[in-house]
LOFI-374728 format. One record per residue (C-alpha): residue number from 0; x, y, z. Coordinates in steps of 0.2 Angstrom, whole numbers, plus 5000, padded with zeros to 4 digits. Layout:
# LOFI-374728
<NUM <X Y Z>>,
...
This chain:
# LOFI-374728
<0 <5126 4695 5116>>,
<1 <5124 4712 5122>>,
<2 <5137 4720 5110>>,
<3 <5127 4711 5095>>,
<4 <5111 4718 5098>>,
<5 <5120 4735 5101>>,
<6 <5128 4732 5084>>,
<7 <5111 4726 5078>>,
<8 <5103 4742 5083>>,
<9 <5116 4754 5076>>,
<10 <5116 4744 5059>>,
<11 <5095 4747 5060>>,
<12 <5098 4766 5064>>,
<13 <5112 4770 5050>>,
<14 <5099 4759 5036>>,
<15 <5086 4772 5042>>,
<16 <5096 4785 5041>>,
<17 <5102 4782 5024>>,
<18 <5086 4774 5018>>,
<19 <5076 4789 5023>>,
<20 <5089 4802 5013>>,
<21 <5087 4790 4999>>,
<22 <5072 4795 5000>>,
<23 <5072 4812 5001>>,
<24 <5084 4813 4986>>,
<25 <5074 4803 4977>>,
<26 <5059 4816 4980>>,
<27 <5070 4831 4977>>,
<28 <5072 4824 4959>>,
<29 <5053 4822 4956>>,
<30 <5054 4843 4955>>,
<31 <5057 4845 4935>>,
<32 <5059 4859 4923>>,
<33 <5047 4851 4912>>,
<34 <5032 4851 4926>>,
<35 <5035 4869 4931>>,
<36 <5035 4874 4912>>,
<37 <5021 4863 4909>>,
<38 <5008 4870 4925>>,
<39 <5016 4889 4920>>,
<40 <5010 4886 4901>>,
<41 <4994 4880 4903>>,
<42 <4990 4892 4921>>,
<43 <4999 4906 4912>>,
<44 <4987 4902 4894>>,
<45 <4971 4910 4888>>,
<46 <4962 4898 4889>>,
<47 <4962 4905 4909>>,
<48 <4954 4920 4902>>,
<49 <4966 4928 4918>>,
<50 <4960 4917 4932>>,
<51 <4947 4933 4940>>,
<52 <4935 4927 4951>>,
<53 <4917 4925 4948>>,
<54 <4920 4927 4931>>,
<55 <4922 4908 4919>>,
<56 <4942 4910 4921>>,
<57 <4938 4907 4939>>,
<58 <4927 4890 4935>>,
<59 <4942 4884 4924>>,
<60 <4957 4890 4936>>,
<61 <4951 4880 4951>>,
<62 <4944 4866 4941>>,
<63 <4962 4864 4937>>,
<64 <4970 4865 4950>>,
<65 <4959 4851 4958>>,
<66 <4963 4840 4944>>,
<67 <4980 4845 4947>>,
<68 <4979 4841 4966>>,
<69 <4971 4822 4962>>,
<70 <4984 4817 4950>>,
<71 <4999 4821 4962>>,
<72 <4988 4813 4976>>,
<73 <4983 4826 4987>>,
<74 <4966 4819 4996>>,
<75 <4951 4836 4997>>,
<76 <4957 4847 5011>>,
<77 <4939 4852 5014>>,
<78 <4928 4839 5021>>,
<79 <4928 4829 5006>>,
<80 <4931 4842 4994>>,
<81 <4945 4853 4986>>,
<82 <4934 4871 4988>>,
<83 <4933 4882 5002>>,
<84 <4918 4894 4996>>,
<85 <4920 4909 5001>>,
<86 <4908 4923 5004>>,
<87 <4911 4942 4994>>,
<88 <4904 4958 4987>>,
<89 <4910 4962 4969>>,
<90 <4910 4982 4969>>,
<91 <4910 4993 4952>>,
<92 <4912 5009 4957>>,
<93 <4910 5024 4943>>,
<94 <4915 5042 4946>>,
<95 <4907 5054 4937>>,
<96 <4921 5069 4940>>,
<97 <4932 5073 4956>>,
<98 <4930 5094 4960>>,
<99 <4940 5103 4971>>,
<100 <4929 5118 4977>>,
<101 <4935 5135 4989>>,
<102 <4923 5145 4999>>,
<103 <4910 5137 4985>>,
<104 <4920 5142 4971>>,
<105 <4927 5129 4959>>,
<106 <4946 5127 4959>>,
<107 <4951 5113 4945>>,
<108 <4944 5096 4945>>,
<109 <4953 5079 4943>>,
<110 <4953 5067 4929>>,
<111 <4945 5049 4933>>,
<112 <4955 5038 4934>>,
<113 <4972 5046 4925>>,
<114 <4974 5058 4939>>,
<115 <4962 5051 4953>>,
<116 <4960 5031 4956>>,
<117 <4942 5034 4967>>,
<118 <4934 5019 4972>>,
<119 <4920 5014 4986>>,
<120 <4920 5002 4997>>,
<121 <4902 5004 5005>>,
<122 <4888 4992 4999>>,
<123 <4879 5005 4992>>,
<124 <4872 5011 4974>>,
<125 <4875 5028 4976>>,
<126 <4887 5038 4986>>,
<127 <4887 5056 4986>>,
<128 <4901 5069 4992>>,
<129 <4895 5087 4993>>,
<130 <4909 5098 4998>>,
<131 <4919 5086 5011>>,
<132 <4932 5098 5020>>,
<133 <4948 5090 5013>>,
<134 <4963 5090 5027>>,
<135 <4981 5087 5027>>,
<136 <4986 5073 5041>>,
<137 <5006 5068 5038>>,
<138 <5007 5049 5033>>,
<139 <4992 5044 5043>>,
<140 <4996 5035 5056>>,
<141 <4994 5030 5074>>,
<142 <5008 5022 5080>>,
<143 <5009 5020 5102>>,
<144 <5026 5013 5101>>,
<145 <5033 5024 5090>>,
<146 <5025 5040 5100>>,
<147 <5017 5045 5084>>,
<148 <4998 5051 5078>>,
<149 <4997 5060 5063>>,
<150 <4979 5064 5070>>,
<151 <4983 5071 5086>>,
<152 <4972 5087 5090>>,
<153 <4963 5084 5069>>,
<154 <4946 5082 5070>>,
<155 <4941 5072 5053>>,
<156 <4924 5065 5057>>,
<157 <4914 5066 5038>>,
<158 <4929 5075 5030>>,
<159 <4943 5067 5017>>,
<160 <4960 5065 5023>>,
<161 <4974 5068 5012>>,
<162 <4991 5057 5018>>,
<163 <5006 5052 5011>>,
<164 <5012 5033 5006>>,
<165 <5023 5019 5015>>,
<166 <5032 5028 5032>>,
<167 <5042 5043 5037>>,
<168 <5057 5033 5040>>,
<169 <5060 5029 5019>>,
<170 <5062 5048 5016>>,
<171 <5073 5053 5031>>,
<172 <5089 5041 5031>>,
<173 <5088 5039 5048>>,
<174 <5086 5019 5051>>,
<175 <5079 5025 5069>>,
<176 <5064 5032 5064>>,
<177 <5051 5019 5063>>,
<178 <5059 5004 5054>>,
<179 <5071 5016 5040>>,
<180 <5068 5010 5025>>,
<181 <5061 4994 5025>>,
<182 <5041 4999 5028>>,
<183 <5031 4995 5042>>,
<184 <5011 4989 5042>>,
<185 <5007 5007 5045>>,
<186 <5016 5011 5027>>,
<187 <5003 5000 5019>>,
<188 <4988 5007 5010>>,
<189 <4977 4996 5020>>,
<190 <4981 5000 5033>>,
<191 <4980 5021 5030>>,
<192 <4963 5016 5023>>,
<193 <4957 5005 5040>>,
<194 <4966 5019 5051>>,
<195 <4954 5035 5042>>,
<196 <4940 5025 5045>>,
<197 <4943 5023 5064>>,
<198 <4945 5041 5064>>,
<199 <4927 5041 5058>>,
<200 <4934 5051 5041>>,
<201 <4922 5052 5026>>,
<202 <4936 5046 5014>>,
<203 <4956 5045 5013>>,
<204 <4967 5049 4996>>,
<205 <4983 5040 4995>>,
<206 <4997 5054 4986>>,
<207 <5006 5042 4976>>,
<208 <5025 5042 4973>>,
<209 <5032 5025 4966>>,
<210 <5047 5021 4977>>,
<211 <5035 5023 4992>>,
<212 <5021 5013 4985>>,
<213 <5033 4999 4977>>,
<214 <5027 5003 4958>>,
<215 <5018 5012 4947>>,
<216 <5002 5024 4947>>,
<217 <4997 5012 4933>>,
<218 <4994 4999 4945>>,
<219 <4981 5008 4957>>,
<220 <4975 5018 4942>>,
<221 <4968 4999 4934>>,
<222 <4964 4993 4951>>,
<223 <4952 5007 4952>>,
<224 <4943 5005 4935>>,
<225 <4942 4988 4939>>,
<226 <4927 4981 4951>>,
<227 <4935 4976 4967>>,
<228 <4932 4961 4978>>,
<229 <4927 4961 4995>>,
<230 <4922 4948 5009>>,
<231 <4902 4951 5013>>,
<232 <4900 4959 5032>>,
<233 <4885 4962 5043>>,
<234 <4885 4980 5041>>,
<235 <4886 4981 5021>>,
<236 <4906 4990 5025>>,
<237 <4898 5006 5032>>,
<238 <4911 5002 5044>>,
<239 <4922 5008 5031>>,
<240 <4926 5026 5024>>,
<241 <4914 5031 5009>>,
<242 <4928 5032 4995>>,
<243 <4946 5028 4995>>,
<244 <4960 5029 4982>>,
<245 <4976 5039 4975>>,
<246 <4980 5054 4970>>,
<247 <4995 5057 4956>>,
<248 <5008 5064 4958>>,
<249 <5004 5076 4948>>,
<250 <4988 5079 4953>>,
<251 <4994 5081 4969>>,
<252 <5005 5095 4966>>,
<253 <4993 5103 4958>>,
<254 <4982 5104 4971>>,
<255 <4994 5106 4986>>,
<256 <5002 5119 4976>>,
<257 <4985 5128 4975>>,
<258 <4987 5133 4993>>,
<259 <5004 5137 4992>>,
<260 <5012 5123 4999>>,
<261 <5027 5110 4989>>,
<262 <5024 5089 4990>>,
<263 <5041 5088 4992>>,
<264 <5044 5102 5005>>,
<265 <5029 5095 5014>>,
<266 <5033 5077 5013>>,
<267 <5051 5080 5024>>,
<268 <5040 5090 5036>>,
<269 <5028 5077 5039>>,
<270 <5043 5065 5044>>,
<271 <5044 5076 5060>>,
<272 <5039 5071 5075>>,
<273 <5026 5081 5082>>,
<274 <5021 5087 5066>>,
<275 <5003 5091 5066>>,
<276 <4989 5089 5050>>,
<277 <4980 5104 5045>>,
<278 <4964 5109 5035>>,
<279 <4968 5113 5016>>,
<280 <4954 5126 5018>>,
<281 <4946 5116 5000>>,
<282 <4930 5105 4998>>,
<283 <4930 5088 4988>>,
<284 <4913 5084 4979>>,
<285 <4911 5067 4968>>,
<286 <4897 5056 4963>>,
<287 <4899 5038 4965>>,
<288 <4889 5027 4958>>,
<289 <4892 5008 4963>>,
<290 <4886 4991 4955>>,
<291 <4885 4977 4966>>,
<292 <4886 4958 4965>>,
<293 <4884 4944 4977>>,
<294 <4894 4927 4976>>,
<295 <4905 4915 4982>>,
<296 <4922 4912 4977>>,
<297 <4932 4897 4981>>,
<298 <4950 4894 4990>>,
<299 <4958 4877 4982>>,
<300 <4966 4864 4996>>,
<301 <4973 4849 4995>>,
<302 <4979 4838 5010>>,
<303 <4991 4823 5012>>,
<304 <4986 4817 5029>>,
<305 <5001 4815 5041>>,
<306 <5008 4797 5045>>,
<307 <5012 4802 5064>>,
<308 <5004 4817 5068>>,
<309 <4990 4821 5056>>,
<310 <4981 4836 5066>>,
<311 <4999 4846 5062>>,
<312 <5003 4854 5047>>,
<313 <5015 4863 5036>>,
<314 <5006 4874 5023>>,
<315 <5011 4879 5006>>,
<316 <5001 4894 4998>>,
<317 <5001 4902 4982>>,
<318 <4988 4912 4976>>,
<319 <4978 4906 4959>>,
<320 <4968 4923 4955>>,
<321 <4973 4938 4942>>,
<322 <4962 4953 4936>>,
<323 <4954 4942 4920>>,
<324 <4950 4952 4905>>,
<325 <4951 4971 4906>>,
<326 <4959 4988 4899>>,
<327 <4967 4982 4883>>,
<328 <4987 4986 4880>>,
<329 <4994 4983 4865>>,
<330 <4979 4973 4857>>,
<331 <4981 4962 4871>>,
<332 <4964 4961 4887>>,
<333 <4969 4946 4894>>,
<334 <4977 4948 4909>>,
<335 <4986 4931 4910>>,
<336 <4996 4931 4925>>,
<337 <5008 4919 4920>>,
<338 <5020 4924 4933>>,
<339 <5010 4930 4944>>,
<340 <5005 4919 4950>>,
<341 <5005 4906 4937>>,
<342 <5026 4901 4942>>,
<343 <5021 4900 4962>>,
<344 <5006 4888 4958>>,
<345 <5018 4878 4947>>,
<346 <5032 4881 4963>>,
<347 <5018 4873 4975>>,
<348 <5009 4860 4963>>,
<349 <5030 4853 4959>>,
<350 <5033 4856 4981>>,
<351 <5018 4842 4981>>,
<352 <5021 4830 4969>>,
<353 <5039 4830 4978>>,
<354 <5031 4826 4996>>,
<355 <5018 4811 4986>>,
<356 <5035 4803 4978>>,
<357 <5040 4802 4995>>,
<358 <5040 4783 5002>>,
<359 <5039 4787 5019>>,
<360 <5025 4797 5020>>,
<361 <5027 4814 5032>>,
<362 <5023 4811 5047>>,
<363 <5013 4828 5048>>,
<364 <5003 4833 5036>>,
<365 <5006 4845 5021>>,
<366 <4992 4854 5015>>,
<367 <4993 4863 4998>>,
<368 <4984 4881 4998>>,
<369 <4978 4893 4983>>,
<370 <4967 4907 4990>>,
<371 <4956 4917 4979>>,
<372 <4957 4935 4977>>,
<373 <4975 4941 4984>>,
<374 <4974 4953 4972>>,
<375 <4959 4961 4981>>,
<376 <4970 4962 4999>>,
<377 <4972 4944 5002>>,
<378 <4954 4940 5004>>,
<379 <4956 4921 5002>>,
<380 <4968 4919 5015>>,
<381 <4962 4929 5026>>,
<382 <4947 4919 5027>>,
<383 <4956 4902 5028>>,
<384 <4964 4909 5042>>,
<385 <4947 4912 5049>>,
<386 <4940 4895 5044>>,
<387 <4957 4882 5043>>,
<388 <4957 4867 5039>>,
<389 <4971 4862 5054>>,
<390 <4969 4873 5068>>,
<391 <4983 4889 5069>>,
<392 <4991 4882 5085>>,
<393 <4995 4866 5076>>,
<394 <4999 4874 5059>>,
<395 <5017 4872 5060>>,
<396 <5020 4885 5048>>,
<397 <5016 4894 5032>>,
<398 <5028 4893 5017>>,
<399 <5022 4906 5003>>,
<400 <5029 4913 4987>>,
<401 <5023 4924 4974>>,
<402 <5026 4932 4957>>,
<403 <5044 4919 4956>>,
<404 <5053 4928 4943>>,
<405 <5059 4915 4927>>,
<406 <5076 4921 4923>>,
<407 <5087 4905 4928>>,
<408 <5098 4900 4944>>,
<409 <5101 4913 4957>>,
<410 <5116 4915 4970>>,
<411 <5103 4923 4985>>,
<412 <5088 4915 4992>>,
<413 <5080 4932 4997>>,
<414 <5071 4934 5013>>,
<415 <5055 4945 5014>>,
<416 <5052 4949 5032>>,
<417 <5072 4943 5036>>,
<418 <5075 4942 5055>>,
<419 <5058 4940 5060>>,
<420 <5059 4920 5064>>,
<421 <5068 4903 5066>>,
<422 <5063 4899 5048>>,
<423 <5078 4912 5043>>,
<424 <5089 4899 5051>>,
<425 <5080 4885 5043>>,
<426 <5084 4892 5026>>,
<427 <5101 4895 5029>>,
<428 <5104 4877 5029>>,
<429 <5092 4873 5014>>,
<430 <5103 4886 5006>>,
<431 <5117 4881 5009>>,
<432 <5116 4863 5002>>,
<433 <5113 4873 4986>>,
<434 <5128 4883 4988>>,
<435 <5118 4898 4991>>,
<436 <5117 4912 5003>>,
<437 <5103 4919 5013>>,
<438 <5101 4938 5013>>,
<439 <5087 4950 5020>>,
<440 <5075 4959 5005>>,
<441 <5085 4974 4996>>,
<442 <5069 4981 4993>>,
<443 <5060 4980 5012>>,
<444 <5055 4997 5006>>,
<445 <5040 4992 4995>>,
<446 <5030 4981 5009>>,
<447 <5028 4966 5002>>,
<448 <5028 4958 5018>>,
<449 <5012 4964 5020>>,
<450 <5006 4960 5002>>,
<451 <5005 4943 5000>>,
<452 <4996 4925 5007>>,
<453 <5007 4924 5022>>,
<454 <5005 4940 5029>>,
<455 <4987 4935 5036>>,
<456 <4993 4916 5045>>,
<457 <5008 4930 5050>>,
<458 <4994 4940 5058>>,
<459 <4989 4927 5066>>,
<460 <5004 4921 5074>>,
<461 <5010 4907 5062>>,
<462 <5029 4909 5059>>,
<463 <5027 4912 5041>>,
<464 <5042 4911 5025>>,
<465 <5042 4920 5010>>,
<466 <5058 4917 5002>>,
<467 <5067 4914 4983>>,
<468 <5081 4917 4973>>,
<469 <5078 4937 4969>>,
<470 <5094 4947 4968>>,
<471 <5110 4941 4963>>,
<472 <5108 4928 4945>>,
<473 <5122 4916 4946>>,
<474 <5127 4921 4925>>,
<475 <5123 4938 4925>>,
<476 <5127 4946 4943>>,
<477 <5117 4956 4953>>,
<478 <5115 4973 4941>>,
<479 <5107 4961 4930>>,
<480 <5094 4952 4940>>,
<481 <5090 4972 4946>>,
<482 <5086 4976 4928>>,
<483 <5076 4961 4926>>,
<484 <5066 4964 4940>>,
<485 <5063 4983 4938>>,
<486 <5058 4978 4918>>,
<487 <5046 4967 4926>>,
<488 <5036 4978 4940>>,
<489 <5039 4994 4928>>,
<490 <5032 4986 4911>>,
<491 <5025 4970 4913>>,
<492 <5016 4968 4931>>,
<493 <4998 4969 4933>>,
<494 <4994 4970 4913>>,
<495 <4993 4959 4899>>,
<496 <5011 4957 4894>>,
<497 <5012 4945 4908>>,
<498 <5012 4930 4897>>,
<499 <5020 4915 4898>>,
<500 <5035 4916 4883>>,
<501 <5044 4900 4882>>,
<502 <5060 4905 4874>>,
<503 <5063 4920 4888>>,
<504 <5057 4909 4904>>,
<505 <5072 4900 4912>>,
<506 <5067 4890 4928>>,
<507 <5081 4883 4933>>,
<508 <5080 4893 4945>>,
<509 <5062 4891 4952>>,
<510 <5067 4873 4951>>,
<511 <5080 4877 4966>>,
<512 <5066 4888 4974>>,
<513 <5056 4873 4976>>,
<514 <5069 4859 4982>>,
<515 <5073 4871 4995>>,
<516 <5056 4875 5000>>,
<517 <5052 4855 5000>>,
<518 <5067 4853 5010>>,
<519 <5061 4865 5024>>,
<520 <5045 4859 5026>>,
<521 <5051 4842 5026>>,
<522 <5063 4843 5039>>,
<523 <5047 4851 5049>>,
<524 <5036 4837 5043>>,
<525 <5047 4824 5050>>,
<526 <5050 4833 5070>>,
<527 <5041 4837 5083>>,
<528 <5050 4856 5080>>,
<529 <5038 4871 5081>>,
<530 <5050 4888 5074>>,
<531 <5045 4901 5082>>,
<532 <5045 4921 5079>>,
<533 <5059 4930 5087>>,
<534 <5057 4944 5102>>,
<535 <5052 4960 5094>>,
<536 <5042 4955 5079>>,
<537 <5028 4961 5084>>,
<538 <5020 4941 5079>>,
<539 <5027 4933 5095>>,
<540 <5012 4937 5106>>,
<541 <5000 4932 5093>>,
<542 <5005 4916 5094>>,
<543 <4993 4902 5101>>,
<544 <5001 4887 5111>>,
């Protein structure tokens, strides 16, 4: 009798077993080409009128995404609805003429914005810079545990501080000087503008350079002419520096050159440590005048409640904002967004419909993201994080992509932030039942860690993934996929040529980007596993138990 009911027993398990990857499979196939191309086309259209918020492309965007949520069966994530209002400034700022000035005599002045992208930050209508000593301080940064401070003995209190982009250790070769190539936080713009104004400096100019930056001066050159999005604070931003922006290259050689000194030259100096900033011995004067808007934006969730353990999660983001209608290229204003972030949205909305297909529900629950304005510094997301729907210490983690490249099946699943936690070795084995290999970001050099929805659950200690097929095309090889991505960033990111073209877009690929994120987040929807980050990330103690 007893070897009967062990029988019994074993029968029960193996029927589970194979009944629940029934299952699975089944799910896997409920991601199809035809949806991804279908959400791309329509998200991707301009009809859209490139998804900006606070603008009528913002109305249609997350009333579509809604929809889109219902019919795949994802219940409101936000106490009975799918939006998350979210509370912003909308800041157009106009600069009437950047002039440099020595000992009271003008020197040259700077184009706006061809040769200097100048926004302000501040809540206010007018700003006004009269002769602000300009200084010279390295890459600005403060970094402890690198024994670094590119302010040490610089005394910048109401003066504009000139720095460098990304981190010494890109120009240098040596991978022992703060990360090598692959950028840290203190590489990020954001972070040389939050680090100035600590310093109590009157404003901070970025000197662009396009490997150090990750793209073009095109892109802060239209962020700047652009108004710019900001979450309202008690103190109006006067926490903030007065201006920030970029500098050209060009202009910047013209006005280093001025004193006698070469970009270049200066640049390998200031990737010594113990180099020290100096004063330029120039003034910087500008007008700024500023319009202001108040308003509310909206995050998009939806939530499939878990079966087991509801008040866990696994989260899926994707951001659903682009930069509406603006400069015109080409005859074309609309700035559509079709892969970014059109492909991701499509790339989550399929990830859902997958997990609703399911007939075992998860037993955690899955919740389907789309902050607003990432394209403003990841504002949505970084007030989810501040107001989530699961608490942080019991979301399991955070599953991201962005800007998923159409261009067909890929060899790689690329990592951004490889090495950082157990989800690397998750993906591995997602990989691997693709027949694909796992490989750290090629290009760690341009930050994108740090520029995209996952970076703020990250910041907050949730092991975050942002992962997809990026470098090695299974056709074409990996010379191939580089062309294709360097077209892409050089000619078509951040402008209007970012259309959805149905005879060039091949998602075959994004396709397998999406089984394999399903799969992850599956296999952590279905366990009791929490991944962690690993020791020296930097995230470990920012994890909540």
């Amino acid at each position: 009798m007893k070897k009967i009911f062990s029988f019994f027993i074993i029968v029960l398990v193996l029927t589970s077993c194979i009944s629940r990857k029934s299952d699975f499979n089944n799910a896997v196939k409920s991601i199809t080409i035809s949806d991804l191309e279908s959400y791309t086309a329509e998200l991707g259209s301009d009809k859209f009128l490139g998804r900006k918020p606070f603008t009528e492309g913002e109305a249609i965007s997350v009333g579509y995404l809604a929809d889109q949520l219902r019919l795949i069966g994802f219940e409101p994530a936000f106490d009975g609805s799918y939006f998350q209002k979210v509370p912003m400034v909308e800041i157009g700022s106009t600069v009437n003429m950047v002039t440099i000035t020595k000992s009271s005599k003008k020197i040259f002045t700077f184009n706006v914005p061809d040769e200097a992208a100048i926004i302000s930050p501040q809540n206010k209508k007018d700003i006004v810079i009269d002769k602000s000593e300009m200084l010279f301080a390295g890459f600005g940064i403060v970094a402890p545990e690198y024994g670094w401070n590119d302010y040490a003995d610089l005394d910048v209190k109401g003066k504009t501080v000139i720095v460098m982009v990304n981190d010494p250790g890109l120009y240098t070769g040596d991978s022992l000087l703060f990360k090598g190539r692959e950028m840290t936080y203190y590489g990020r713009w954001t972070y040389k503008y939050e680090e100035a104004a600590r310093q109590g400096a009157a404003g901070v100019i970025i000197i662009h350079e396009a490997e150090g930056a990750g793209y073009q001066y095109t892109i802060p050159r239209k962020s700047s002419i652009s108004p710019r999005l900001y979450i309202q604070s008690a103190d109006s931003n006067e926490s903030l520096c007065q201006f920030t922006g970029w500098f050209s290259s060009q202009a910047a050689d013209r006005l280093f050159n001025s004193t006698g000194y070469d970009v270049n030259n200066l640049r390998m100096e200031a990737c010594k440590k113990g180099f020290r900033g100096f004063l330029l011995g120039m003034e910087i004067s500008m007008n700024i005048n500023n319009s202001l808007r108040y308003d509310k934006s909206a995050n998009v969730a939806g939530i499939l409640i878990g079966s087991k353990n509801p008040d866990e999660a696994v989260i899926y983001t994707a951001h659903w904002d682009h930069f509406g209608i603006g400069e015109k290229e080409n005859g074309d204003s609309i700035y559509n967004g079709a892969v970014d972030n059109g492909t991701s949205m499509a790339w989550a909305l399929a990830i859902g419909k997958a997990f609703t297909s399911l007939k075992n529900k998860p037993e955690r629950s899955i919740i389907l993201l789309f902050p607003t304005a990432e394209e403003q510094g990841l504002i949505g997301s970084e007030y989810y994080t501040e107001h989530p729907v699961v608490p942080l210490n019991k979301t399991v983690a955070c599953l991201n992509n962005d800007g998923l490249l159409p261009i067909g099946r890929m060899k790689d699943v690329t990592i951004t932030g490889y090495g950082l936690s157990d989800l690397d070795s998750l993906t591995r084995i997602a990989a691997a039942s693709q027949d694909r290999y796992v490989m750290a970001d090629p290009e760690s050099h341009t930050g994108m860690f740090f520029r995209s929805d996952h970076f703020p659950f990250a910041a907050r200690g949730v092991p975050s993934l942002y992962a997809k097929g990026n470098t090695e095309s299974l056709e074409f090889g990996k010379d191939w996929a580089t062309e294709q991505r360097k077209n892409y960033i050089e000619n078509i990111y951040h402008r209007p040529s970012d259309n959805y073209v149905p005879e060039k877009f091949n998602f075959e690929g994004i396709s397998e980007d999406a089984a394999l994120a399903f799969r992850i987040g599956y296999d952590l929807a279905n366990s009791d596993y929490y991944p962690e980050w690993k020791s020296g990330s930097g995230f470990k103690r920012l994890r909540i138990k």
